[in-house]
KELUMTOR-845108 format. One line per 4 residues: their letters; for each residue x, y, z of C-alpha. Coordinates in nm, 3 decimals. Layout:
BEGIN
A = X/Y/Z | ... .
//
This chain:
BEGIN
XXXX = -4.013/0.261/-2.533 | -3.667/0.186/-2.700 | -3.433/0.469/-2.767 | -3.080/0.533/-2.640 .
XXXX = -3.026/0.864/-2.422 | -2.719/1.077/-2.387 | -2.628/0.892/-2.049 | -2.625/0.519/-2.193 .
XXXX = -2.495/0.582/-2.531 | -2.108/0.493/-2.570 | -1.914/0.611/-2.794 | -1.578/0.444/-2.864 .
XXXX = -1.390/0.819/-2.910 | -1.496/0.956/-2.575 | -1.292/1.196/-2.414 | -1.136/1.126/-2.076 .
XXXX = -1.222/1.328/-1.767 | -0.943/1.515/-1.585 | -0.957/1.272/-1.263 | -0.905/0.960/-1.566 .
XXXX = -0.594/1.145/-1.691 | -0.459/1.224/-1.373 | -0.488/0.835/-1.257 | -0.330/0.774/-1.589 .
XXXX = -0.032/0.955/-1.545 | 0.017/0.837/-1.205 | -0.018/0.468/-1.275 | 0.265/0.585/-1.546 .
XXXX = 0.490/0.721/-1.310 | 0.449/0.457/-1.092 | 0.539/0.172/-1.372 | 0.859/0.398/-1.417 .
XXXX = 1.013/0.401/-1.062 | 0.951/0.045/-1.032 | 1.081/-0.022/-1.405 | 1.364/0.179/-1.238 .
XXXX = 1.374/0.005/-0.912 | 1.384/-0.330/-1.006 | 1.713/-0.217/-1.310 | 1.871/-0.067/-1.012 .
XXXX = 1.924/-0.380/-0.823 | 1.930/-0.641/-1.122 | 2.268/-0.835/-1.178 | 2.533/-0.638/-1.410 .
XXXX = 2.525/-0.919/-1.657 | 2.099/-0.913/-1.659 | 2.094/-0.547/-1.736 | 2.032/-0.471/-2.119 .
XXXX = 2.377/-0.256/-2.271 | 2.328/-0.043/-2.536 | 2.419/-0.326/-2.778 | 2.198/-0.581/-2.660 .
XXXX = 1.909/-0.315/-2.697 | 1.869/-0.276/-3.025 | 1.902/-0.591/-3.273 | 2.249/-0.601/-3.511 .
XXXX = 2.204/-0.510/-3.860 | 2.326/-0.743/-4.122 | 2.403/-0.666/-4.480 | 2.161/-0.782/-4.739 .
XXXX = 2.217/-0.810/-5.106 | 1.844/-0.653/-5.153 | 1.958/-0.320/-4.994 | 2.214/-0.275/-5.289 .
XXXX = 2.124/-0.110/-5.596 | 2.100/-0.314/-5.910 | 2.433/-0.235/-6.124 | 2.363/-0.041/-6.415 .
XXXX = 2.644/-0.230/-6.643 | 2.437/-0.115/-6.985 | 2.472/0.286/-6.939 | 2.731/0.467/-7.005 .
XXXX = 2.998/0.577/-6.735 | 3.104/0.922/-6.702 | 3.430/0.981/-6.500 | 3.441/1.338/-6.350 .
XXXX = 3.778/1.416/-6.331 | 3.710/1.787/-6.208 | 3.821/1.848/-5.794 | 3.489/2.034/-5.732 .
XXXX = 3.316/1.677/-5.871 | 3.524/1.471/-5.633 | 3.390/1.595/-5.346 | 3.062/1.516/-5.445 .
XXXX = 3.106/1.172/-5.549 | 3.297/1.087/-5.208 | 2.969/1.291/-5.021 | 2.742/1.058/-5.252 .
XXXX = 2.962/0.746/-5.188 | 2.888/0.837/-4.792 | 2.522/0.878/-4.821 | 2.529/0.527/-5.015 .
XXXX = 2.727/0.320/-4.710 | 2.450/0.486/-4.464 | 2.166/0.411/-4.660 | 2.309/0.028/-4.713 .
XXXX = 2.397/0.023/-4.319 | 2.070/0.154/-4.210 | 1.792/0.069/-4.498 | 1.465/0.258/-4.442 .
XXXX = 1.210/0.188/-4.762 | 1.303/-0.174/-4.753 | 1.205/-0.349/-4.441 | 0.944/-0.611/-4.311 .
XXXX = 0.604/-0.480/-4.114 | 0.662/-0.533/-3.791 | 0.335/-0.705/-3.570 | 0.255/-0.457/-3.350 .
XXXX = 0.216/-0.190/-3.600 | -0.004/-0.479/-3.788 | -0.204/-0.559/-3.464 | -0.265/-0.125/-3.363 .
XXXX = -0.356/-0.103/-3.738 | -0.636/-0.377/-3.764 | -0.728/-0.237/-3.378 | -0.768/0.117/-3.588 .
XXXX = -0.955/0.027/-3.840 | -1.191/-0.217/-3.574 | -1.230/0.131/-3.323 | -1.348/0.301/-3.668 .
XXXX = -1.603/0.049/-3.809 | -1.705/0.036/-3.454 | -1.791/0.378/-3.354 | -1.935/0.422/-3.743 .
XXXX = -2.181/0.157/-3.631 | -2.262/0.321/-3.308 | -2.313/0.658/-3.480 | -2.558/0.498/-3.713 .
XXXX = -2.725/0.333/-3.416 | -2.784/0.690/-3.269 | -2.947/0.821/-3.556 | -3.162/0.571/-3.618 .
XXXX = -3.296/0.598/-3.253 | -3.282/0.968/-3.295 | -3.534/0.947/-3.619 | -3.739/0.753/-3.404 .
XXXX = -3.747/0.970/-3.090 | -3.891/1.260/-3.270 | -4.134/1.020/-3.480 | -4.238/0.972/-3.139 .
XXXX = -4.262/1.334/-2.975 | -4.468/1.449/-3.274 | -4.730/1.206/-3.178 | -4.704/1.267/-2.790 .
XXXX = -4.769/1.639/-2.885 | -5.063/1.593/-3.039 | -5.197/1.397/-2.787 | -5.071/1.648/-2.559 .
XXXX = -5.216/1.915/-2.716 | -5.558/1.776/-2.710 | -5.532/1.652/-2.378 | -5.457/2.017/-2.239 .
XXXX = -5.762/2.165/-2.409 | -6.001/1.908/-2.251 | -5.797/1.930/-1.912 | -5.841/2.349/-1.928 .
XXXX = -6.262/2.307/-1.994 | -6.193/2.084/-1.632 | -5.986/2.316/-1.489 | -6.235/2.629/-1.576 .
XXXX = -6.551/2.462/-1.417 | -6.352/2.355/-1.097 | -6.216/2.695/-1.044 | -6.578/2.869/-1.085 .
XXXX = -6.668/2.551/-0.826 | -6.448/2.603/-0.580 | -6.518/2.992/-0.573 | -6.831/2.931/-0.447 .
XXXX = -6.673/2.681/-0.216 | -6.410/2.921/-0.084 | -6.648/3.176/0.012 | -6.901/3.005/0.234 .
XXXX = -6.628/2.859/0.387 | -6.455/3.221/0.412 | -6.778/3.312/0.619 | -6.793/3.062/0.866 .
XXXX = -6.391/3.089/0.941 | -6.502/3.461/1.043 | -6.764/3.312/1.272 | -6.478/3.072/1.436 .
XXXX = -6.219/3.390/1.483 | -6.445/3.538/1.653 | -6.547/3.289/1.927 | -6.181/3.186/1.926 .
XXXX = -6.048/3.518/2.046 | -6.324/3.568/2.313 | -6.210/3.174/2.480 | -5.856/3.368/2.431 .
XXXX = -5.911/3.590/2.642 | -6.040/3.410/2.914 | -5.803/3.184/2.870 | -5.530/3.436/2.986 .
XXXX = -5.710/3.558/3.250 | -5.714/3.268/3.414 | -5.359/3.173/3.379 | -5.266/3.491/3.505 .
XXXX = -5.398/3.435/3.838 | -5.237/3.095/3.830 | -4.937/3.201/3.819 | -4.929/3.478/4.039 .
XXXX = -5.097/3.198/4.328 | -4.812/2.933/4.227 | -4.574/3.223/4.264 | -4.682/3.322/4.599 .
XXXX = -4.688/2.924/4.734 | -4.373/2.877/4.615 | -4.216/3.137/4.751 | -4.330/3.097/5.100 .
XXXX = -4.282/2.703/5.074 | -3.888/2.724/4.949 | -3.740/2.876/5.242 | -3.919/2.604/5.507 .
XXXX = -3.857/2.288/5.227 | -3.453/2.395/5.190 | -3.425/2.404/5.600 | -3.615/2.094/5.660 .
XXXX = -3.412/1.919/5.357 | -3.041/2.027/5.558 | -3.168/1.929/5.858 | -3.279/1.596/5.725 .
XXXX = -2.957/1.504/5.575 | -2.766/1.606/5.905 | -2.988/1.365/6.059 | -2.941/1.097/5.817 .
XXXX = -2.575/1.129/5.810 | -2.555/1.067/6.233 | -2.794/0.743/6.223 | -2.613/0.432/6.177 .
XXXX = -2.633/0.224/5.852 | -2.871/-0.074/5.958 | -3.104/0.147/6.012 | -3.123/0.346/5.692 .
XXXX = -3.061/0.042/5.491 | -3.394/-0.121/5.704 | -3.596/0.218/5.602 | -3.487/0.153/5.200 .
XXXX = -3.583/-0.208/5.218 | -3.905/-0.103/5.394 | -3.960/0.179/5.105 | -3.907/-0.073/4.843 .
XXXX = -4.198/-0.341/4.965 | -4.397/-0.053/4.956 | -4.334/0.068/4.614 | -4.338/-0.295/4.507 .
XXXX = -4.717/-0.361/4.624 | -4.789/-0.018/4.489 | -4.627/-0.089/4.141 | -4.863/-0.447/4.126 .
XXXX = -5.199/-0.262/4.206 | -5.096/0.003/3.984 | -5.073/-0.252/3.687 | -5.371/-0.430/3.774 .
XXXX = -5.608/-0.117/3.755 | -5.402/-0.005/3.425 | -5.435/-0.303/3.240 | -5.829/-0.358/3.366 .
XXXX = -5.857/0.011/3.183 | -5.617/-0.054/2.878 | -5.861/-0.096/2.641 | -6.103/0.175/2.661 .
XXXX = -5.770/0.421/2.728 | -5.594/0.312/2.429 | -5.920/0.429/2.238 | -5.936/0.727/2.385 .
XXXX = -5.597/0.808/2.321 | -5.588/0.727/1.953 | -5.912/0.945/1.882 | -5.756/1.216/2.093 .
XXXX = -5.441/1.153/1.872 | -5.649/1.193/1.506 | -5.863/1.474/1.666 | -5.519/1.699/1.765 .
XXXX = -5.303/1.592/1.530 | -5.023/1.544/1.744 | -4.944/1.245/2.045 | -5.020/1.336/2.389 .
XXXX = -4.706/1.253/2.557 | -4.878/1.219/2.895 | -5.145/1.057/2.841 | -4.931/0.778/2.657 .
XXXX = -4.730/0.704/2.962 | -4.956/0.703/3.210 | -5.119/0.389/2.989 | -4.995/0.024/2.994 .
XXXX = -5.093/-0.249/2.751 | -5.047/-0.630/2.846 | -4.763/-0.680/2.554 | -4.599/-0.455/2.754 .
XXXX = -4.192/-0.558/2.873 | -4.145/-0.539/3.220 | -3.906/-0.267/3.175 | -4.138/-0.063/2.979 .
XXXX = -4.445/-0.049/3.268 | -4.165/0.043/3.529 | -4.038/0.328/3.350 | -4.418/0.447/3.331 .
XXXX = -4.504/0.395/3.654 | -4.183/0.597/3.807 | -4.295/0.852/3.574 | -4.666/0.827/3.733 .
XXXX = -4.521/0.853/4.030 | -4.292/1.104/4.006 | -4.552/1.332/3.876 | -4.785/1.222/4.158 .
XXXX = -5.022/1.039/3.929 | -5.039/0.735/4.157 | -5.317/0.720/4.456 | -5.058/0.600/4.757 .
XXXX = -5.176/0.586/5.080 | -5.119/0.834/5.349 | -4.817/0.709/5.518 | -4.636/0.657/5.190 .
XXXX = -4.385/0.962/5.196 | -4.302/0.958/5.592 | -3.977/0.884/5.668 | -3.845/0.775/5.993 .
XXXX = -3.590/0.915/6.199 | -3.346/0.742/6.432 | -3.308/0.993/6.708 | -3.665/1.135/6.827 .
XXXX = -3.543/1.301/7.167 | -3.257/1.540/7.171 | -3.031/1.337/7.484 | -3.010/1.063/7.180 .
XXXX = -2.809/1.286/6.952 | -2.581/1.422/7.248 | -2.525/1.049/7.310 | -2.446/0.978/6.960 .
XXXX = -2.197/1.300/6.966 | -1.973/1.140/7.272 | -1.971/0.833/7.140 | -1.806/1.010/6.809 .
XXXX = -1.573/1.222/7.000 | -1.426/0.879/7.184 | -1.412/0.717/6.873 | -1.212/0.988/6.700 .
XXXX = -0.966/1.034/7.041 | -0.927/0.712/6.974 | -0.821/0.713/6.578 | -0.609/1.001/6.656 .
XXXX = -0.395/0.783/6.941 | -0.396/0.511/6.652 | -0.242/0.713/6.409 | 0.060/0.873/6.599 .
XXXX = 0.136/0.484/6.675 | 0.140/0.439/6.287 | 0.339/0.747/6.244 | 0.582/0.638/6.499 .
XXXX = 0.631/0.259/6.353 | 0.681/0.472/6.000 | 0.972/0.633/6.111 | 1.155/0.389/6.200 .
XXXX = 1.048/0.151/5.922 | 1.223/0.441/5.690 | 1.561/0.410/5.881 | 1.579/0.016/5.845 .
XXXX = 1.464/0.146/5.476 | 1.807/0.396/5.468 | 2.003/0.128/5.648 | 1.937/-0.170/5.392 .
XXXX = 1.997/0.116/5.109 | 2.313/0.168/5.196 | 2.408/-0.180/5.244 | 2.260/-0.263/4.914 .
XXXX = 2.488/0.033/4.719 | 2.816/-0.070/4.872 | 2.727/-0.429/4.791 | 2.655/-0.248/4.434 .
XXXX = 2.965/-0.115/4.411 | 3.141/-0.399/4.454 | 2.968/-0.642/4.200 | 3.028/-0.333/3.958 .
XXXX = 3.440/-0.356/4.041 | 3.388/-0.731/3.963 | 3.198/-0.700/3.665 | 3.458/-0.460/3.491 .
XXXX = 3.744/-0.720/3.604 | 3.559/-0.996/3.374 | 3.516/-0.730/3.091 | 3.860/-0.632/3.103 .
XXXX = 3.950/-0.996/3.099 | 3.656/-1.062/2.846 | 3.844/-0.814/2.609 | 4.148/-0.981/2.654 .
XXXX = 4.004/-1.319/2.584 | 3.869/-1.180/2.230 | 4.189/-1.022/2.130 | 4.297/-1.346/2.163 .
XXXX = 4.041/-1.503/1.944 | 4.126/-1.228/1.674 | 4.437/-1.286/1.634 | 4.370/-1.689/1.622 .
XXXX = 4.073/-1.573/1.333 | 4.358/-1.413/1.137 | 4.527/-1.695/1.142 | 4.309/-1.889/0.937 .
XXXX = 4.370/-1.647/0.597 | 4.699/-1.858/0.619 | 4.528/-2.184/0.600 | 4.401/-2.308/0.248 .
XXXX = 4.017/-2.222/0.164 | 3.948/-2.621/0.114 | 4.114/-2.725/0.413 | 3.780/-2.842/0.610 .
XXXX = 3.919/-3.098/0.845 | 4.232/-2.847/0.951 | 3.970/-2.571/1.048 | 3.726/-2.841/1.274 .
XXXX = 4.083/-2.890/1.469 | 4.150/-2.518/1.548 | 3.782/-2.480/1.637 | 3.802/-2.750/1.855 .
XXXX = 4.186/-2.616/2.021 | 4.010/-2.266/2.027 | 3.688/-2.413/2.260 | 3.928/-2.607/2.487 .
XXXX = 4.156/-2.287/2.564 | 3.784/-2.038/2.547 | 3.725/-2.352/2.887 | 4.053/-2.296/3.080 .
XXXX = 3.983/-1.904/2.994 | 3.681/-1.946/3.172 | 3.769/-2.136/3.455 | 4.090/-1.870/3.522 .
XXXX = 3.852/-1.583/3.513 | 3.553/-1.726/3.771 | 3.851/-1.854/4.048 | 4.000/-1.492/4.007 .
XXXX = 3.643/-1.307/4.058 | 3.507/-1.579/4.294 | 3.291/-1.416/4.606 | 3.159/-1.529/4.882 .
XXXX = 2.850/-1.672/4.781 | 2.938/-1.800/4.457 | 3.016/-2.162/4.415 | 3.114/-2.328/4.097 .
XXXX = 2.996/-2.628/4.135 | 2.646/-2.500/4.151 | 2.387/-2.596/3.892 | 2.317/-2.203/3.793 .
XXXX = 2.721/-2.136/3.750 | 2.756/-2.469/3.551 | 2.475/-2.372/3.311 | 2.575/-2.060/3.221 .
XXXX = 2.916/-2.161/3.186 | 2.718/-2.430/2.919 | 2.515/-2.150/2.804 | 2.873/-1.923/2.732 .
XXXX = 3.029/-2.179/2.567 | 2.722/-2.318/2.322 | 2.694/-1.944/2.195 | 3.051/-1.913/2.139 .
XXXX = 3.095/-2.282/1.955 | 2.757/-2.161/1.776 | 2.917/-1.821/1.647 | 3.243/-1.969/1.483 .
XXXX = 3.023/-2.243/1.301 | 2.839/-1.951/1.154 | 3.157/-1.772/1.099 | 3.288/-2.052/0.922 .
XXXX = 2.974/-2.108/0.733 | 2.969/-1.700/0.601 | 3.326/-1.816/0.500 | 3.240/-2.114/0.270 .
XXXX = 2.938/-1.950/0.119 | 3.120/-1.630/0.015 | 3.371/-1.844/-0.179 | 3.114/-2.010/-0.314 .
XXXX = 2.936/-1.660/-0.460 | 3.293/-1.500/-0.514 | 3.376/-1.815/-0.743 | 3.013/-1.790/-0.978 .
XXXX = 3.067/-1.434/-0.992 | 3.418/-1.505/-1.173 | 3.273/-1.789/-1.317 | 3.042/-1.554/-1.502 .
XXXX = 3.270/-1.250/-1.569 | 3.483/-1.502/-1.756 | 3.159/-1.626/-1.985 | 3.045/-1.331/-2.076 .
XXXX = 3.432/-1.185/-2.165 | 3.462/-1.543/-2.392 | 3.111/-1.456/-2.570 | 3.244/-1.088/-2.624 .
XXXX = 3.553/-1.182/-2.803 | 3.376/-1.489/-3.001 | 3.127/-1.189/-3.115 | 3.459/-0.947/-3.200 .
XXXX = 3.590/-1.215/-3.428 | 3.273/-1.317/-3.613 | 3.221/-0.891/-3.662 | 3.567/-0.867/-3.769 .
XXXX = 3.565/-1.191/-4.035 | 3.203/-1.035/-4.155 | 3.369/-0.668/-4.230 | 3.677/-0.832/-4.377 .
XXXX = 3.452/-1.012/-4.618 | 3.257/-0.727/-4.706 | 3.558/-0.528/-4.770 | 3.715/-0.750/-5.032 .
XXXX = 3.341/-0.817/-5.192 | 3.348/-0.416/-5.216 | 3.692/-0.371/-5.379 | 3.594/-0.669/-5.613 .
XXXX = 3.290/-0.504/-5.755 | 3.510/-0.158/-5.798 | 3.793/-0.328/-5.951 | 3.519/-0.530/-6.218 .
XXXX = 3.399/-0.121/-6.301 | 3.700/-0.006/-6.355 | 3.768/-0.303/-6.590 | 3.480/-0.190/-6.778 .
XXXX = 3.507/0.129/-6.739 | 3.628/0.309/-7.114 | 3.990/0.411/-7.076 | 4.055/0.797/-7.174 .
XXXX = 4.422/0.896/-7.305 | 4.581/1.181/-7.065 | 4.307/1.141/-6.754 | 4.441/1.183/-6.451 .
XXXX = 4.430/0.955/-6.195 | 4.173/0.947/-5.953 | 4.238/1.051/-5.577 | 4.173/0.773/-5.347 .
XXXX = 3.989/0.918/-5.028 | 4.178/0.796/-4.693 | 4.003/0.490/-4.536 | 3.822/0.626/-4.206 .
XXXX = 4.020/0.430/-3.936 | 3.758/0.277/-3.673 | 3.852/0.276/-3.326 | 3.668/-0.018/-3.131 .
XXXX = 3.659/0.014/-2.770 | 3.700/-0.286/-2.547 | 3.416/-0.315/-2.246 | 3.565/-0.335/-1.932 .
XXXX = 3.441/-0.579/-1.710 | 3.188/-0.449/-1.438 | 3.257/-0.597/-1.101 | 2.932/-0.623/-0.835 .
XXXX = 3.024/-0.380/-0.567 | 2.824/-0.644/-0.319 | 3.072/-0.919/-0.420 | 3.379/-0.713/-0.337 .
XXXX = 3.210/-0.585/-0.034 | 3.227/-0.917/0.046 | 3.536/-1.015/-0.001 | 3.687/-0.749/0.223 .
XXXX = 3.516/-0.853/0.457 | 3.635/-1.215/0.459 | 3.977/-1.110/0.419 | 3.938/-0.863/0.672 .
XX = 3.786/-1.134/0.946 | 4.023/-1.430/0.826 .
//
């Protein structure tokens, strides 16, 4: 059946949800701080000024009037008409400086007005779609309700005889329900009788069977705990066998059985309506895991399901006369005498580990405090030593920039006299246990004086490279300063030009102008002087960070 619903029509003018113009607006804010982010840290001379925004105008003869040299001229010689003509005369220089009527189509007003007029024929097709498949959709539910309508006659003639069926029906089965209540309740109540005096027997068992069970259960584990280890563990390995030859006859008379028990269970199942839990694991089938028949045979025999024999739950004990257990008591007394005796030694030897401990502190701070003395004697000396290299560093602002091979020298002077530095400073702190000639002194002496060679490369290096930037940076202010006066002079020739072609044209009027006897002579309107202000240059605040920074190092 063909037909388009409410759900998969699409219309092309469909109205956003609120989550749509939310996400909208976001994904708009968004585009703005990083529109603004990436202005923010763009070059000064990649930025777009206000006159590199919009394009220049240029003066057109088609934004002129057409002269009107065929009509008659009227000169207004009033003052009240002056004013007008030089408010006219304005309006005329801003309409020829900015022309509005007379100006090309741009594209993307072409390209949104064909998209328009597309999104129009489009949705006009789409509504015509949906009528058409409208017309047809009730074409088609006039039919279905005459079928309908027929159907539900012949379906309530069905309906009428099943009902006066099924009455019948109803009541015999009514009757014999009755019949069932009443045999049910009487099996009720005998039912309840006799679990009444079950409970009150299991009650009475229990009760005198708790207090001996909880006795004999203390007196088992007090037992247990005083016989020795081989022994218990002989008992659970002994247990275990047991279970284990248990377990295999077990399975053997289960899985003879399986069949006729997994009957049973599944009528019992369709008969009650429910699964009997305990009659499912107390059966095994032979595609059965291994795990699986374990966990139902623990069950089994856990809930004393399992035929064992009569031994099976005896337990032996260890001490079976009295004099055994007094035994085993001395023999525990000796043995703790004798972990007491052990443990005052340990106690003893403890103590005076913890003075050698206090003793080889102490020691071990003095000897601390005198490295520390030491080490502030090379950091005082260390200081000294890079004084000494700053003022050699400001030295080289002297030198010229270019001067490569006159730098390489005073590196090299500077990493002879860093070596007799060194050398001065380990004979002063020498101890007793250092030696100078030792492979661990002599690299680290290496190490020191790699890192240090290392660091005025790089020094040099930020030096060079900052010269470099500080030099294209110039190099650029001075381009763009050239372009901005060649555009000042080409600006300047244009409104020259366009001055004299303007006092041309006035001067051919007035030549044609008719001449009146005794008319005054026009007041000439002062010339609007136009001040043009000079950009200043705009300096990256990075650069000159820079450069104080060099001249503050060098």
């Amino acid at each position: 059946m063909k037909g388009t619903s409410k759900k998969n029509t699409v219309t092309a003018f469909k109205t956003p949800d609120d989550k749509d113009l939310f996400l909208a607006r976001d994904a708009q804010k968004q585009r703005r701080i990083e529109a603004k982010e990436k202005f923010k840290n763009q070059k000064i001379w990649d930025k777009k000024t206000a006159t590199s925004r919009l394009p220049l105008k240029r003066f057109k003869d088609a934004d002129l009037p057409p002269s009107d040299a065929g009509k008659q001229v009227i000169v207004f010689n009033n003052p009240s008409d002056k004013d007008i003509i030089d408010a006219a005369k304005n309006i005329c220089k801003e309409r020829v400086q900015f022309p509005k009527d007379h100006r090309s189509q741009n594209a993307y007003e072409f390209i949104e007005q064909k998209k328009e007029m597309f999104l129009v024929q489009l949705s006009h097709n789409t509504i015509k779609k949906e009528i058409d498949a409208l017309e047809t959709k009730i074409e088609r539910k006039v039919k279905a309700l005459d079928q309908s309508k027929k159907l539900l006659n012949q379906d309530e003639k069905d309906v009428r005889n099943y009902v006066e069926h099924n009455n019948e029906n109803t009541k015999k089965i009514e009757r014999e329900a009755e019949e069932k209540m009443k045999e049910r309740k009487e099996l009720e109540e005998q039912l309840k009788n006799t679990e009444a005096e079950i409970t009150n027997l299991n009650y009475q068992s229990s009760k005198n069977n708790q207090d001996t069970l909880e006795t004999l259960e203390a007196h088992k584990k007090f037992l247990e705990e005083l016989s020795d280890a081989e022994f218990l563990k002989e008992n659970r390995e002994k247990q275990q066998k047991e279970i284990k030859a248990l377990k295999k006859d077990w399975i053997t008379e289960q899985l003879a059985e399986s069949k006729s028990k997994g009957i049973f269970t599944q009528e019992a199942a369709k008969k009650s309506g429910k699964k009997d839990e305990r009659i499912r694991m107390t059966t095994i089938t032979p595609d059965m895991s291994d795990e699986e028949m374990d966990k139902r045979f623990q069950y089994c025999l856990s809930n004393f399901l399992v035929s064992v024999p009569k031994n099976f739950y005896h337990e032996e004990i260890q001490f079976k006369d009295p004099d055994e257990i007094s035994q085993k008591f001395n023999d525990l007394e000796e043995k703790n005498l004798f972990l007491i005796h052990a443990r005052q030694e340990i106690e003893q030897s403890l103590e005076e580990l913890r003075k050698e401990d206090k003793k080889i502190r102490k020691e071990l701070t003095e000897r601390k405090l005198n490295y520390q003395k030491k080490l502030e004697l090379l950091e005082e000396n260390e200081k000294n030593y890079y004084d000494n290299i700053g003022t050699k560093v400001a030295g080289f602002a002297s030198h010229p920039r270019n001067a490569k091979e006159e730098d390489e020298e005073e590196v090299s002077v500077l990493l002879e006299h860093l070596r007799n530095k060194i050398e001065i400073v380990c004979k002063k702190t020498k101890a007793e246990k250092i030696d100078l000639t030792a492979k661990g002194t002599i690299d680290m002496l290496s190490d020191i004086e790699i890192a240090l060679d290392d660091r005025i490369h790089e020094l040099m290096e930020y030096r060079y490279s900052d010269e470099l930037e500080v030099k294209r940076a110039e190099g650029n202010i001075k381009n763009k300063r050239k372009e901005r006066n060649i555009k000042e002079t080409n600006d300047k020739k244009f409104r020259e030009e366009r001055e004299k072609k303007k006092r041309a044209d006035e001067a051919n009027e007035k030549s044609k102008a008719t001449n009146f006897k005794g008319r005054k002579a026009m007041y000439r309107s002062k010339k609007k002087s136009i001040v043009m202000k000079r950009d200043e240059p705009k300096v990256d605040p990075q650069v000159e960070e820079r450069k104080r920074y060099i001249g503050g190092m060098f």
